[in-house]
TIRO-2110 file (N, C-alpha, C; in Angstrom, 1 decimal):
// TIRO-2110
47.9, -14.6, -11.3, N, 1, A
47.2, -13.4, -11.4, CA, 1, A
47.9, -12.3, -10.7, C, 1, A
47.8, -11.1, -11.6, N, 2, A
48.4, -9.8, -10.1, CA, 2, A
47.4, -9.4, -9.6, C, 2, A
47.8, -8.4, -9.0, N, 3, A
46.7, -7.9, -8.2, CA, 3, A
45.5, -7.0, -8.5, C, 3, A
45.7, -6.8, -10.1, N, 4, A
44.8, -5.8, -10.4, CA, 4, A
44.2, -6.6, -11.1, C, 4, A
43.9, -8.1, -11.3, N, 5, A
43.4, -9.1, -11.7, CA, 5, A
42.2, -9.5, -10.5, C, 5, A
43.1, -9.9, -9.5, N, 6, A
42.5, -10.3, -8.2, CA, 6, A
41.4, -9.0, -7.8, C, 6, A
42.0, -7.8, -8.0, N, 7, A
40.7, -6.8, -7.5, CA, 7, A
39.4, -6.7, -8.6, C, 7, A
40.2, -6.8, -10.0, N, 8, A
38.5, -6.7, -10.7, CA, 8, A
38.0, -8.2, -10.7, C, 8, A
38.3, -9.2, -10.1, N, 9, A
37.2, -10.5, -9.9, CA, 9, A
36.7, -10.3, -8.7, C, 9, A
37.3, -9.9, -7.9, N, 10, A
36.7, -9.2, -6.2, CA, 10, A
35.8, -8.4, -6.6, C, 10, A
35.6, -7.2, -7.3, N, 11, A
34.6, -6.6, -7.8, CA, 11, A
33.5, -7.2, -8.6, C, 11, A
34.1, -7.9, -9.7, N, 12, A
32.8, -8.4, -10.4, CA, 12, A
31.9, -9.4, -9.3, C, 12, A
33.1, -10.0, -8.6, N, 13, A
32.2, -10.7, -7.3, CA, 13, A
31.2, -10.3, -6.5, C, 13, A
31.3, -9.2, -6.2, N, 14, A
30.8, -7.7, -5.4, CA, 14, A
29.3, -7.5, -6.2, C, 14, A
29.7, -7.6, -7.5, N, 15, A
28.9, -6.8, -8.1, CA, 15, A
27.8, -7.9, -8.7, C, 15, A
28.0, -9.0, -8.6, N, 16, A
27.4, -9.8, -9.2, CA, 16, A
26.3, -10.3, -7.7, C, 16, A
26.9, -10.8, -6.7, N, 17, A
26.3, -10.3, -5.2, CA, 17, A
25.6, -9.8, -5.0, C, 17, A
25.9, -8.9, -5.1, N, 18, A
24.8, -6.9, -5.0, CA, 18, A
23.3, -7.7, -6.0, C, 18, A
23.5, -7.7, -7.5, N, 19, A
22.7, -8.0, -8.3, CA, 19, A
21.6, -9.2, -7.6, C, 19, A
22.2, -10.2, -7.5, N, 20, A
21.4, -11.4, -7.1, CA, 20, A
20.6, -11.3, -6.0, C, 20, A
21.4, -10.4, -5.0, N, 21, A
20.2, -10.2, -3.8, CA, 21, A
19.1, -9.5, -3.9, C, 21, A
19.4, -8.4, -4.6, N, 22, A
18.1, -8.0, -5.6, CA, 22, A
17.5, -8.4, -6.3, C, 22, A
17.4, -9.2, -6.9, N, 23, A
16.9, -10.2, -7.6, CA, 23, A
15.8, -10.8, -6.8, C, 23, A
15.7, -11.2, -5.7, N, 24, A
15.2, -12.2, -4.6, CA, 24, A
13.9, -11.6, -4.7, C, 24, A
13.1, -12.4, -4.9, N, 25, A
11.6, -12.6, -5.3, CA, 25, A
11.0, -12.2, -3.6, C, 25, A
11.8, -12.6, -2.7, N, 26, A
10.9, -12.6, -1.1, CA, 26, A
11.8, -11.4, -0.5, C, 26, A
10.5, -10.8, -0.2, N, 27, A
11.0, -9.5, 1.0, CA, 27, A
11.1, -10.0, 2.1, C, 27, A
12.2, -9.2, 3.2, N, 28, A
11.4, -9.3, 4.7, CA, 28, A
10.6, -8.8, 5.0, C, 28, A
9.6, -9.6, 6.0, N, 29, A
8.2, -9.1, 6.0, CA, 29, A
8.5, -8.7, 7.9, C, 29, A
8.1, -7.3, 8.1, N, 30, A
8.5, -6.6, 9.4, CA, 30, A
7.2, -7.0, 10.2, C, 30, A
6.6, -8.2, 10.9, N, 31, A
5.1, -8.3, 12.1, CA, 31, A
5.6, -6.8, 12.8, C, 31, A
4.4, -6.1, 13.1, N, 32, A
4.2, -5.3, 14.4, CA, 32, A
4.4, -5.9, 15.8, C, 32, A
4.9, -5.7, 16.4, N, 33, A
4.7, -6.0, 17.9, CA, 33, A
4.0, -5.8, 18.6, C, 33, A
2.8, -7.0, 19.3, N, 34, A
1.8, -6.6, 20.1, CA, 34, A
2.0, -5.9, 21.1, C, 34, A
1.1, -5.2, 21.8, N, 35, A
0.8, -4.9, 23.4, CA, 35, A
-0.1, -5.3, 23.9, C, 35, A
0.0, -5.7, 25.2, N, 36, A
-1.4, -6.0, 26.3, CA, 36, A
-2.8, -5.1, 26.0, C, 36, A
-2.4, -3.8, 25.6, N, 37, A
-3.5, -2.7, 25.7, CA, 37, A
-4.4, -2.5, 24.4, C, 37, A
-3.6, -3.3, 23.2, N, 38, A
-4.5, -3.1, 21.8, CA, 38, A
-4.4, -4.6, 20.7, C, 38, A
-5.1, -4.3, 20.1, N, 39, A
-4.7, -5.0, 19.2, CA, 39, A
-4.2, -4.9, 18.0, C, 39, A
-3.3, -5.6, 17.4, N, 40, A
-2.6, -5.1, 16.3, CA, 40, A
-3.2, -5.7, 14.7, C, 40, A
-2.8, -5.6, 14.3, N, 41, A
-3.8, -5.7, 12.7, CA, 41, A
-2.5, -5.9, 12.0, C, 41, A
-2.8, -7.0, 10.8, N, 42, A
-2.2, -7.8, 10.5, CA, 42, A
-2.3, -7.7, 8.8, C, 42, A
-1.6, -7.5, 7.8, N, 43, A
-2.2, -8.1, 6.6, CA, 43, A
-1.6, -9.0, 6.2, C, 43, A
-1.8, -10.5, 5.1, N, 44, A
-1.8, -11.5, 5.0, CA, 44, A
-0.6, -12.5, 5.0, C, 44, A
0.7, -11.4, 4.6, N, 45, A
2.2, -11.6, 5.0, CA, 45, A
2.3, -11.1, 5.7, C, 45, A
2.1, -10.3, 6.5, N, 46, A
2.4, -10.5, 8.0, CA, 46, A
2.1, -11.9, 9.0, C, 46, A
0.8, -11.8, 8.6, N, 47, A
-0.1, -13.2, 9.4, CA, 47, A
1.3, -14.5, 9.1, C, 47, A
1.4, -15.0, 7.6, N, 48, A
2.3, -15.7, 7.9, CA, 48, A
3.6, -15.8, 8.2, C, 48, A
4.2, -14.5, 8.6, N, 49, A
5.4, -14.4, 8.9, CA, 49, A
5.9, -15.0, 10.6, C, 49, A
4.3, -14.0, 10.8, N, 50, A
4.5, -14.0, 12.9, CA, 50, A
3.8, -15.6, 12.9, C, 50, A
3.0, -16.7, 12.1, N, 51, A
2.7, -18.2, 12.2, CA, 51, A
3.8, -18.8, 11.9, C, 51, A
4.9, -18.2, 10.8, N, 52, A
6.1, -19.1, 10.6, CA, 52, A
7.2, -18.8, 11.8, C, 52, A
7.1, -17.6, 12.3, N, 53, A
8.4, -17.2, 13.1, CA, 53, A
7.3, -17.9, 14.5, C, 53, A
7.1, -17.9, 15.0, N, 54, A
6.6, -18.8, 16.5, CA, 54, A
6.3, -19.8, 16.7, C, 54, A
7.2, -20.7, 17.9, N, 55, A
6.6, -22.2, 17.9, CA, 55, A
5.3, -22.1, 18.2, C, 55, A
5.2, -21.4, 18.9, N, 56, A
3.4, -21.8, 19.3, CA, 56, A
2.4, -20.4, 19.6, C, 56, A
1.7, -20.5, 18.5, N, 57, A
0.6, -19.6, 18.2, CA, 57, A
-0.5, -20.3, 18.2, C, 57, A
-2.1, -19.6, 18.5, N, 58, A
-2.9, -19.3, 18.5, CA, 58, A
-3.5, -19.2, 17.4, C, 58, A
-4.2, -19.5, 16.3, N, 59, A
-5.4, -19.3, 15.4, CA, 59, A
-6.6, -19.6, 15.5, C, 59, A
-7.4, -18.6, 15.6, N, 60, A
-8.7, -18.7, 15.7, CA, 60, A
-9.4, -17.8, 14.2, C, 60, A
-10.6, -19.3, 13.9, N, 61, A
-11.1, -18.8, 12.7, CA, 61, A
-12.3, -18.0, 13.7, C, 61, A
-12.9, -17.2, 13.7, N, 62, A
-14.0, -16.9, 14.3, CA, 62, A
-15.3, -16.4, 13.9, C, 62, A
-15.4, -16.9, 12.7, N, 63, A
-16.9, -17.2, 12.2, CA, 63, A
-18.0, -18.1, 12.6, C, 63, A
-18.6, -18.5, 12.1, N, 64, A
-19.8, -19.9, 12.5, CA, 64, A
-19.4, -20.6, 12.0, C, 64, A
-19.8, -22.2, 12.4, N, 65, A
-18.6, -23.2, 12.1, CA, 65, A
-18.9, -23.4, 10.2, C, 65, A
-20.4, -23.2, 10.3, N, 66, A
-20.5, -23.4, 8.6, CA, 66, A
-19.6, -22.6, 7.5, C, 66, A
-19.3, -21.6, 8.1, N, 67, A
-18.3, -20.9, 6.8, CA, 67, A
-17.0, -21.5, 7.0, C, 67, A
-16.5, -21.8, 8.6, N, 68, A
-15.5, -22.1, 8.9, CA, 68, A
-14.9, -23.8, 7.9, C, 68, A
-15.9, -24.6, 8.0, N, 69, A
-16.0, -25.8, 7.1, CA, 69, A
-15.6, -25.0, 5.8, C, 69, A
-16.4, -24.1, 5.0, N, 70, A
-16.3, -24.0, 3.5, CA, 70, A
-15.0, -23.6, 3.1, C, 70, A
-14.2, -23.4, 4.6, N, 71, A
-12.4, -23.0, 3.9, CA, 71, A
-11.8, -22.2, 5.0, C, 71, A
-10.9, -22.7, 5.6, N, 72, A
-10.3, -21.8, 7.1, CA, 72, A
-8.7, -22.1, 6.5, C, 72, A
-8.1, -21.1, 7.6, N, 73, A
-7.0, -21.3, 7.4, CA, 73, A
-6.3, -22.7, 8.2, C, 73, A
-5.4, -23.0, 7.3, N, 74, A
-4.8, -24.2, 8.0, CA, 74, A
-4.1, -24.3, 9.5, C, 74, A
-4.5, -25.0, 10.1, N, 75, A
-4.4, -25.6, 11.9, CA, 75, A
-5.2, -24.2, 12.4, C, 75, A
-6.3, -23.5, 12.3, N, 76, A
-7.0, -22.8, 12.9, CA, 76, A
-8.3, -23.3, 13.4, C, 76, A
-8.1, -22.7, 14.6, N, 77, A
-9.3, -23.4, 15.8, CA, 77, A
-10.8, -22.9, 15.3, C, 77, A
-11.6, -23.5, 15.5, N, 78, A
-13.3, -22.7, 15.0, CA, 78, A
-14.0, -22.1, 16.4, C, 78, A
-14.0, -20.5, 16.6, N, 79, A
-14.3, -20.8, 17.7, CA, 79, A
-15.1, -19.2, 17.8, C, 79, A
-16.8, -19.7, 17.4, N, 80, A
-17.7, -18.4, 16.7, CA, 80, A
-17.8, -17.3, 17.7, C, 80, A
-17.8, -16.3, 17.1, N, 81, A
-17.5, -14.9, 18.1, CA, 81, A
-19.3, -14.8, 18.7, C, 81, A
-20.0, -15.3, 17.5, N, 82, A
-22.0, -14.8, 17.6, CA, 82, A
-21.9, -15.6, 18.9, C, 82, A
-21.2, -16.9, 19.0, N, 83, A
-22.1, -17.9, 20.2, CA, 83, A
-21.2, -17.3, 21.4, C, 83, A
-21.8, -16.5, 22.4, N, 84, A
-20.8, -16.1, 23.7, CA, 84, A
-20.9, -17.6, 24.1, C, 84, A
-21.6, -18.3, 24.8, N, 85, A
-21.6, -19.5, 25.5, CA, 85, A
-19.9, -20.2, 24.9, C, 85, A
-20.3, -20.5, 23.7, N, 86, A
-18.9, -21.4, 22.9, CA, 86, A
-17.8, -20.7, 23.5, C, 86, A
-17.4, -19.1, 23.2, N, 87, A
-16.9, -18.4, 22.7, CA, 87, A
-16.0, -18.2, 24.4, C, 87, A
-16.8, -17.9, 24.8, N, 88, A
-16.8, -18.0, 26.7, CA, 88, A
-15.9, -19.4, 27.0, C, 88, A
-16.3, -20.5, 26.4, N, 89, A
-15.8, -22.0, 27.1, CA, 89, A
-14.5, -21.8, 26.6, C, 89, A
-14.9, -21.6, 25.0, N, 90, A
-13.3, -22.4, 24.6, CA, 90, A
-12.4, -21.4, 24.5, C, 90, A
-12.6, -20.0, 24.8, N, 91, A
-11.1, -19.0, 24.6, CA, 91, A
-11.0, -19.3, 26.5, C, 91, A
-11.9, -19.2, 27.3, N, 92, A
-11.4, -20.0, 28.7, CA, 92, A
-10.0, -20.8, 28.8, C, 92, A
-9.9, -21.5, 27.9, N, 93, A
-9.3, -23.0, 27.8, CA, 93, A
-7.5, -22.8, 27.5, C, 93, A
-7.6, -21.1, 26.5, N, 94, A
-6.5, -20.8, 26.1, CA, 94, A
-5.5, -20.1, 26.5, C, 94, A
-3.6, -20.2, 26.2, N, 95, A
-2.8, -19.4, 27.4, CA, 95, A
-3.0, -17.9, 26.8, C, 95, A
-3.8, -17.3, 27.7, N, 96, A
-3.3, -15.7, 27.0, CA, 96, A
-2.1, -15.2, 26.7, C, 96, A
-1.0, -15.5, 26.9, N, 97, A
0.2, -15.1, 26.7, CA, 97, A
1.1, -15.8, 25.7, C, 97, A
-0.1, -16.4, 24.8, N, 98, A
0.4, -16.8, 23.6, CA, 98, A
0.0, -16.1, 22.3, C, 98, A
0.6, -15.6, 21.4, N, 99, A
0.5, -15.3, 20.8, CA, 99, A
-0.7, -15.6, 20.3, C, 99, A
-2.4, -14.6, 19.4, N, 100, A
-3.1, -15.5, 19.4, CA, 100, A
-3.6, -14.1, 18.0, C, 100, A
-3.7, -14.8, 16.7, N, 101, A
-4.2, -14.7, 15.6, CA, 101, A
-5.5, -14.7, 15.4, C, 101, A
-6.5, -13.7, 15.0, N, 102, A
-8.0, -13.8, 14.3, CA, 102, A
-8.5, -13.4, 13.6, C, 102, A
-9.3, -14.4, 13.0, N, 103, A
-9.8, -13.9, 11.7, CA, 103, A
-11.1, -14.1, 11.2, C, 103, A
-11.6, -13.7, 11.1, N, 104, A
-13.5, -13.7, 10.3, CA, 104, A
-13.6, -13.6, 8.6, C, 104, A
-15.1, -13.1, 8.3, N, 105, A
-15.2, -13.1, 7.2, CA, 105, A
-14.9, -11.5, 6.6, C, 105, A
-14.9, -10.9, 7.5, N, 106, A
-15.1, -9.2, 7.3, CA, 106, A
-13.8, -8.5, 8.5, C, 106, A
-13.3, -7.8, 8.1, N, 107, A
-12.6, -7.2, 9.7, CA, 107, A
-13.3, -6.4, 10.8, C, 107, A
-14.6, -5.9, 10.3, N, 108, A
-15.3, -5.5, 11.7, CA, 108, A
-16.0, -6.8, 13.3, C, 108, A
-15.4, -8.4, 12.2, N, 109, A
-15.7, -8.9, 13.1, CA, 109, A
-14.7, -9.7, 13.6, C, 109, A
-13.9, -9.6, 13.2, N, 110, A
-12.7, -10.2, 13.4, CA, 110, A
-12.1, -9.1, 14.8, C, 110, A
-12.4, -7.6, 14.1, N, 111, A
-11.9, -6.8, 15.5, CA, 111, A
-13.2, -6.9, 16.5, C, 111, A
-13.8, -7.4, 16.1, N, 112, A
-15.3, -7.6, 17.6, CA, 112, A
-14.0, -8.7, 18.3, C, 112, A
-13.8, -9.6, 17.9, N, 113, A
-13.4, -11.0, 18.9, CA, 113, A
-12.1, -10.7, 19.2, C, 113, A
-11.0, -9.6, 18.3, N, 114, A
-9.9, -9.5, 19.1, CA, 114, A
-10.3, -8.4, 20.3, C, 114, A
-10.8, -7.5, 20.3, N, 115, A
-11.6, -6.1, 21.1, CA, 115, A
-12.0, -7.4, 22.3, C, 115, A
-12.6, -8.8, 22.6, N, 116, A
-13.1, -9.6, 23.4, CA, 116, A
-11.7, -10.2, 24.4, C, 116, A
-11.0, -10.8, 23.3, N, 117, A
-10.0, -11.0, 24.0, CA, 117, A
-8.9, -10.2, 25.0, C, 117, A
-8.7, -8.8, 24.7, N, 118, A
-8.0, -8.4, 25.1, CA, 118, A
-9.3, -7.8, 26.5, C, 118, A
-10.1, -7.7, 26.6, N, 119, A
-11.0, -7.7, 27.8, CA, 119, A
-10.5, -9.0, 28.8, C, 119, A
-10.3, -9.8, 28.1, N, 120, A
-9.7, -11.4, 28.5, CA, 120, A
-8.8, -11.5, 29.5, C, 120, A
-7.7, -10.4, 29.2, N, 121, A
-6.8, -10.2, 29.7, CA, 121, A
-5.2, -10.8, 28.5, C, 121, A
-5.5, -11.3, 27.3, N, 122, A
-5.1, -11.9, 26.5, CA, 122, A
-3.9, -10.4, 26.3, C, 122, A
-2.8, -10.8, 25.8, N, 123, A
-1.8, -9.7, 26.0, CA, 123, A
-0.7, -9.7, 24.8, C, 123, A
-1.4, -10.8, 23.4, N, 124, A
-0.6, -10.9, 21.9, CA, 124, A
-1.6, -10.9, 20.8, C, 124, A
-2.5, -10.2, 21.0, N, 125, A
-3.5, -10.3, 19.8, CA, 125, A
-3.4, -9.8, 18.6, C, 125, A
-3.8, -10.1, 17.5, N, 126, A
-3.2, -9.8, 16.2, CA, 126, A
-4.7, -10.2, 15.6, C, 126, A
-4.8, -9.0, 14.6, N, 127, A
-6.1, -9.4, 13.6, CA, 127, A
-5.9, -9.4, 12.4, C, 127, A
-6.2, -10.8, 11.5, N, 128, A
-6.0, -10.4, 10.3, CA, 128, A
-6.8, -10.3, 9.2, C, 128, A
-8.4, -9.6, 10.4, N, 129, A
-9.0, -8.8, 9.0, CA, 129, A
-10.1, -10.1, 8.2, C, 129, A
-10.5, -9.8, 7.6, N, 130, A
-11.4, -11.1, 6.7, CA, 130, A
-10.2, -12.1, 5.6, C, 130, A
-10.8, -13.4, 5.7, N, 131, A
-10.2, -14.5, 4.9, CA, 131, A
-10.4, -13.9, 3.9, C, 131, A
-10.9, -13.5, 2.8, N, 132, A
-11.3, -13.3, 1.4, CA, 132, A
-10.5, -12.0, 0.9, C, 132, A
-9.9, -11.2, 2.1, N, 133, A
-8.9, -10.3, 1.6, CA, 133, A
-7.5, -11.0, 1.5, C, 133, A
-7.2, -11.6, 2.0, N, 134, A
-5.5, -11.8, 2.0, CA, 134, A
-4.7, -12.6, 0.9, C, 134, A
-4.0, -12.4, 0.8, N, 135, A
-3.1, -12.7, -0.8, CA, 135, A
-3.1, -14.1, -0.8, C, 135, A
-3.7, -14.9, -1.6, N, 136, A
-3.7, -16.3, -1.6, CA, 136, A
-2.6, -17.4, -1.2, C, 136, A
-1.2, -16.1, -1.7, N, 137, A
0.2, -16.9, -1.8, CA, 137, A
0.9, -16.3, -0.4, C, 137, A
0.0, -15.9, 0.6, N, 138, A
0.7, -16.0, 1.9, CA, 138, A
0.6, -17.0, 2.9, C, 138, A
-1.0, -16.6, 2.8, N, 139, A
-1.8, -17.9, 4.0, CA, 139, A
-2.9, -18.8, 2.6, C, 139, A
-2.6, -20.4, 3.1, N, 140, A
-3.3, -21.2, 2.8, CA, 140, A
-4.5, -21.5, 3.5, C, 140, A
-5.7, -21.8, 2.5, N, 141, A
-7.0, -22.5, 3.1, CA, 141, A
-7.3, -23.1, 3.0, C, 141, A
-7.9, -24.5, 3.4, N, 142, A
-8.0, -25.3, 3.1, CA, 142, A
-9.6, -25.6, 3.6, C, 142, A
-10.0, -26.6, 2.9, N, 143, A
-11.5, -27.3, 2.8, CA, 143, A
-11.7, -28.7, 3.0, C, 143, A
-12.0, -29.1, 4.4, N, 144, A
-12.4, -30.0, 4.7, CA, 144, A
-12.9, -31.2, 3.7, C, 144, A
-12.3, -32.2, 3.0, N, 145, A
-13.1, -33.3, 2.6, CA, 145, A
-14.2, -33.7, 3.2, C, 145, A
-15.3, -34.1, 2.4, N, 146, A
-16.4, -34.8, 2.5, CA, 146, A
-17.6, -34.0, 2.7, C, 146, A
END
């Protein structure tokens, strides 16, 4: 081959490259970066991006355990924002300096229990708003058998 062979397969190379990455069905998905002082709000690809990118995160479903049963997100803690007593013991229990995800049925209550934690002294809080909004094909729910 000469050389003006070798540059247009270098180009069609280029260009065929170019095409395919555009092509790519998955965006990068940019998480916000928490602070100590607020809490950050989350929509449903985000939630899974900052649960896939961290060894160890925090999920809290924070409704009552009955809705919690009818479909929570998968490996999330049940841990009801209405019951202070519960709510008092078991966020007690957890590292505030871990990353910590929540979610209800609505986002006004979802920001009640992140708005709690950061009183906490909790300093990675992330809300993502009510389960029944988020894109089915980010975060999985799952429902307890039996």
């Amino acid at each position: 081959m000469n050389s003006l062979e070798v540059l247009l397969c270098a180009i069609a190379i280029l260009i065929a490259a170019v095409f395919l990455a555009g092509c790519s069905s998955e965006e990068a998905v940019t998480v916000p970066r928490a602070s100590a002082e607020q809490v950050t709000v989350l929509d449903s690809a985000q939630g899974k991006a900052l649960i896939d990118a961290e060894k160890k995160v925090v999920v809290i479903d924070a409704r009552p355990r009955g809705e919690y049963m009818s479909g929570h997100l998968v490996g999330a803690q049940s841990i009801d924002v209405t019951d202070a007593a519960a709510w008092n013991f078991r966020t007690s229990g957890l590292d505030p300096d871990l990353p910590t995800v929540l979610y209800c049925s609505a986002a006004p209550c979802s920001q009640q229990a992140a708005e709690k934690l950061l009183a906490l002294g909790f300093t990675q809080v992330y809300d993502l708003g009510g389960i029944w909004d988020w894109n089915p094909k980010d975060l999985s729910v799952e429902k307890p058998e039996g």
